[in-house]
Phi, psi and omega in degrees: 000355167268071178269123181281330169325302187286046179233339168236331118336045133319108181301156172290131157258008169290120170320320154308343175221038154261324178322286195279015118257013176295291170330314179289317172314296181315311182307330184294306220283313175309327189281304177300350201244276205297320173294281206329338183253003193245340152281317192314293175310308169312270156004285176324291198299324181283319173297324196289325195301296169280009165265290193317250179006288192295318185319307209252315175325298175290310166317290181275036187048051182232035166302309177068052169218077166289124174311182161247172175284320169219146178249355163320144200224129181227128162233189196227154156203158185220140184285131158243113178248126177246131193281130184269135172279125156262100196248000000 
């Protein structure tokens, strides 16, 4: 009988205000189900949004990684090898 949970916890014992938190408990569990689906639905909606958006880029080109025609790059360089001193 030294269950430490009833040690900070004591249930109501009026039947009416165990009642009335089974009630409040459902009203909680209900609420947490309706945000939840109403972030779900945002998520969504924002990826089905932004997937139509990548979509419609690449079809009508407007990716904007056109190949180039040529990629060589000619540079000019010069080696400078400098000699280290042990002085």
């Amino acid at each position: 009988m030294n269950d430490p949970f009833r040690q900070f916890y004591q249930p109501p014992q009026s039947p009416l205000a165990r009642f009335g938190l089974v009630l409040l408990g459902l009203a909680i569990l209900g609420l947490s189900l309706m945000l939840g689906l109403v972030f779900l639905a945002v998520a969504a909606g924002l990826a089905i949004i932004g997937g139509v958006v990548l979509t419609l880029r690449r079809w009508l080109g407007m990716g904007g990684n056109k190949p180039a025609q040529d990629q060589t790059i000619d540079v000019e360089y010069r080696v400078i090898r400098r000699e280290r001193r042990n002085d």
